[in-house]
C-alpha positions in Angstrom: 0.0 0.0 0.0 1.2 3.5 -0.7 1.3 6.5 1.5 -1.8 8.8 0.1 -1.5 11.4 3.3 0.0 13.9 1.0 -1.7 14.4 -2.4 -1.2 16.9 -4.9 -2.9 17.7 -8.3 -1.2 18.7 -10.9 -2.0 20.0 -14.9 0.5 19.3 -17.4 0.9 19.5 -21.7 2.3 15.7 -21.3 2.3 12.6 -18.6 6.1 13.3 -18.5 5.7 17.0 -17.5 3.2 16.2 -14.7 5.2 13.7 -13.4 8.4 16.2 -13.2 6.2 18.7 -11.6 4.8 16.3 -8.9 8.4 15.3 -8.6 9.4 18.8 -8.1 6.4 19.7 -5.6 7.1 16.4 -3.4 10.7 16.8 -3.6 11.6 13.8 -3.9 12.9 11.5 -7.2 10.3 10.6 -9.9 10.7 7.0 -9.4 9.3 7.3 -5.8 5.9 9.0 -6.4 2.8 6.9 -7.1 0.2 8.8 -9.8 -3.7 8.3 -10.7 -4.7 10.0 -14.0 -7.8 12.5 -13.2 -8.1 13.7 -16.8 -6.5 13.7 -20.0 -7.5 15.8 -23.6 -8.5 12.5 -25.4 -9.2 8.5 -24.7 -7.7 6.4 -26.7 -4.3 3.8 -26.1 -1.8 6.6 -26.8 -3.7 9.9 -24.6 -0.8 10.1 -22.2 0.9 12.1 -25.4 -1.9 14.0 -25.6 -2.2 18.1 -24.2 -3.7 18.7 -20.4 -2.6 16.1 -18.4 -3.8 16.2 -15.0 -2.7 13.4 -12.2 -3.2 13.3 -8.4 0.2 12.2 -7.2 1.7 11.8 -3.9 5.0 10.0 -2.4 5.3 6.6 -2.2 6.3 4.6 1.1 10.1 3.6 1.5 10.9 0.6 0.4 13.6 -1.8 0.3 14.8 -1.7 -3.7 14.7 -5.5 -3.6 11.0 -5.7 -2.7 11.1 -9.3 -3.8 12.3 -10.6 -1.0 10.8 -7.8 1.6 9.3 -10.0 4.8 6.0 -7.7 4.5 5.1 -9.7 0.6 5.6 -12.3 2.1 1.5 -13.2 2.8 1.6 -12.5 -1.4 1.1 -15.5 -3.3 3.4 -15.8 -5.7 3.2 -15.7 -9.8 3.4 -19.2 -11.4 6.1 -19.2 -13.8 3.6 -19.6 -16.7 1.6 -16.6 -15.2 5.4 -14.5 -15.3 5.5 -15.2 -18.4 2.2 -14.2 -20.2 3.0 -10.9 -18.2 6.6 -10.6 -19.7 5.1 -11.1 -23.2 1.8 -9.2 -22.7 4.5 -6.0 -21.3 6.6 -6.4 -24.4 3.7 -6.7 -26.8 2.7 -3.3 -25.1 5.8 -1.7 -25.2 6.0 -2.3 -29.1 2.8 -0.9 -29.5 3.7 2.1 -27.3 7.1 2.5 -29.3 5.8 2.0 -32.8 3.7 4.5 -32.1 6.5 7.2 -31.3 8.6 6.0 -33.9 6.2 6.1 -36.9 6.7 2.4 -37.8 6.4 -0.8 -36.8 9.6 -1.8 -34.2 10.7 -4.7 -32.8 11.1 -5.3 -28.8 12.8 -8.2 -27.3 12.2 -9.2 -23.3 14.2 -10.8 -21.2 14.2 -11.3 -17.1 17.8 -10.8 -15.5 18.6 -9.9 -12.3 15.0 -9.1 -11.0 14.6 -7.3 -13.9 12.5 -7.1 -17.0 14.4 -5.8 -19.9 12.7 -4.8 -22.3 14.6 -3.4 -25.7 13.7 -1.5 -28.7 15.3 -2.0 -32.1 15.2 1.1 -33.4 17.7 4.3 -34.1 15.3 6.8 -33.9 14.3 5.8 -30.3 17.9 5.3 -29.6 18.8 9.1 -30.3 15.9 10.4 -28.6 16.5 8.6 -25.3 20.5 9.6 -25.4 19.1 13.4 -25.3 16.4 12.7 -23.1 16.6 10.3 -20.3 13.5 10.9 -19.3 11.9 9.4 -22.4 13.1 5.7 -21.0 11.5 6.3 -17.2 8.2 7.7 -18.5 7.7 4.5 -20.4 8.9 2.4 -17.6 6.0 3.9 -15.3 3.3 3.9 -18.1 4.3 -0.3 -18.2 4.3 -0.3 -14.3 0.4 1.0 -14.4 0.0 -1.5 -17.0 -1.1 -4.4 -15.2 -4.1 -3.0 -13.0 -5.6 -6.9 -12.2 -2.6 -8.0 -11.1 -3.8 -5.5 -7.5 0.1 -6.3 -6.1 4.0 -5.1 -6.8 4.9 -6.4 -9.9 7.6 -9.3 -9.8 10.4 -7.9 -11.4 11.5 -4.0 -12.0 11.3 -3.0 -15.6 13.7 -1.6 -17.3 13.4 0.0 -21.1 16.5 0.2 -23.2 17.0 0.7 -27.0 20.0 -1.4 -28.8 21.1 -1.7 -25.4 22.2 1.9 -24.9 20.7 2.3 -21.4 22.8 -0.9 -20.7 25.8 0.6 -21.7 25.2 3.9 -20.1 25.1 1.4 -16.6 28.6 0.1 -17.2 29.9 3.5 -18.2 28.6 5.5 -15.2 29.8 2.2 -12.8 33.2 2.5 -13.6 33.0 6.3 -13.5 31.5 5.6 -9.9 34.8 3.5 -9.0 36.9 5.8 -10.5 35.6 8.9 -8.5 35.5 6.6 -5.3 39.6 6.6 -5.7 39.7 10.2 -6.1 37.6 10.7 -3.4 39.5 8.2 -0.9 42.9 9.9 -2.4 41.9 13.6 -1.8 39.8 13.2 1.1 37.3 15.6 -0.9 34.0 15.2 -1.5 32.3 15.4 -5.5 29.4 16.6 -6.6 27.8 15.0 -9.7 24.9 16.9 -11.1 23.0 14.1 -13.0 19.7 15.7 -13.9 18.6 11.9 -14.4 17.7 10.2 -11.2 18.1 6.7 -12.5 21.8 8.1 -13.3 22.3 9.1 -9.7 20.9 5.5 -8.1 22.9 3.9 -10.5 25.9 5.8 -8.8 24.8 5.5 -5.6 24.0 1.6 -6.1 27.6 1.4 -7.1 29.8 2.8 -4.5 26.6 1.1 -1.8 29.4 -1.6 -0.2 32.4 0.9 -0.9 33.7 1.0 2.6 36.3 4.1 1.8 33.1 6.7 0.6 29.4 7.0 1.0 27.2 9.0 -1.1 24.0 11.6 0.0 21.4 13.5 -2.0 21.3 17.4 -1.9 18.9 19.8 -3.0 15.0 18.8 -3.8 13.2 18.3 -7.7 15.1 19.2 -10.7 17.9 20.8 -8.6 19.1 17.7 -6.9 22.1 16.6 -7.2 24.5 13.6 -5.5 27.7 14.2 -3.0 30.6 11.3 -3.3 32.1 11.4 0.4 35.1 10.1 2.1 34.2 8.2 5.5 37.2 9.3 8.0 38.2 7.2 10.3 38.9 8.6 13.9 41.4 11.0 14.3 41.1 12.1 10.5 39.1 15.1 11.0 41.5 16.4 13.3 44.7 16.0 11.2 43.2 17.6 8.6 42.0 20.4 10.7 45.6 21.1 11.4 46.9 20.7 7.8 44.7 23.7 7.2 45.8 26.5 9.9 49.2 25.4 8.8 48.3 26.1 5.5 46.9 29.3 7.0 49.7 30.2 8.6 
């Protein structure tokens, strides 16, 4: 169950756009606010790229990322494997429809389930170059998909995860050994970075990186659009001291 004790409304030209605003209002990330759609301009399949968008949003609960194996779904029955995948295919048949559509042609998408994940990927250039200048394309898909399945009334079983020619995939490994590499500098200089991803799936990805790195640790600052993440060093005792004195040295 989600948290509903703080609701907002708000009017937008696109799903996309009110999402970013609720994002903005709750301050918090897009990913963690739940949505119901009060009005849209037309009906139809595709009306979430349609003018005058209006949702009621508000924040979801925190949960643990891997809400698979959470204790509190634990009552849940679980999917049948057959039942996993008629929802896999029926999400991928979806997510062609949705991506034809945008693309002006007919598209292939592949699915496949790895690492409590549902990838689904797009063949197509077009889509490709429109999701390296907006990341925001990929996650507005991901939670049109997520609203998909309405009778299933519980968390899906897997996260899904949109990616074109595998350029989302890529972008992971990139921005993991970016992660490792500012970790070092970090550790080395005993300064803290700040990375301003506008993209919040960039920052978790980040942040999920350096999670069991036991020389930094990584925070959030600032609220909606403005947000950015901090890389850390974790001082060990009597650090914060010597550098203290490095400093009125330097001073002096």
């Amino acid at each position: 169950m989600q948290s509903k004790s703080h609701e907002i409304r708000v009017t937008a030209k696109t799903l996309d756009g009110a999402l970013t605003e609720a994002a903005r209002q709750l301050a918090v990330d897009q990913e963690q606010i739940d949505y119901r759609l009060i009005s849209q301009g037309s009906t139809g399949l595709f009306s979430f790229l349609t003018k005058k968008v209006e949702i009621e949003a508000w924040a979801k609960k925190a949960v643990n990322v891997d809400y698979m194996n959470d204790d509190s779904d634990s009552d849940v029955e679980e999917l049948s494997p057959g039942e996993v995948n008629a929802l896999k295919e029926d999400l991928r048949m979806f997510c062609q429809e949705i991506c034809s559509y945008i693309a002006g042609r007919k598209i292939a998408v592949s699915a496949e389930l790895d690492d409590g994940r549902l990838i689904l990927d797009c063949d197509d250039d077009y889509l490709a170059g429109q999701m390296l200048k907006n990341s925001k394309l990929a996650e507005a898909l991901e939670h049109i998909l997520r609203k998909k399945p309405r009778h299933l009334k519980r968390e899906l079983p897997f996260r899904i995860f949109i990616d074109v020619q595998g350029v989302r995939r890529r972008r992971e490994t990139d921005l993991v050994e970016l992660a490792k590499d500012l970790s070092e500098k970090v550790h080395d200089n005993k300064r803290p970075i700040v990375l301003n991803y506008k993209s919040s799936y960039d920052r978790k990805i980040i942040h999920m990186a350096l999670d069991k790195d036991e020389r930094v640790y990584t925070k959030s600052i600032g609220t909606g659009p403005n947000r950015k993440l901090m890389i850390l060093p974790i001082r060990k005792k009597g650090e914060e001291a010597l550098d203290m004195e490095h400093e009125l040295g330097d001073e002096g």
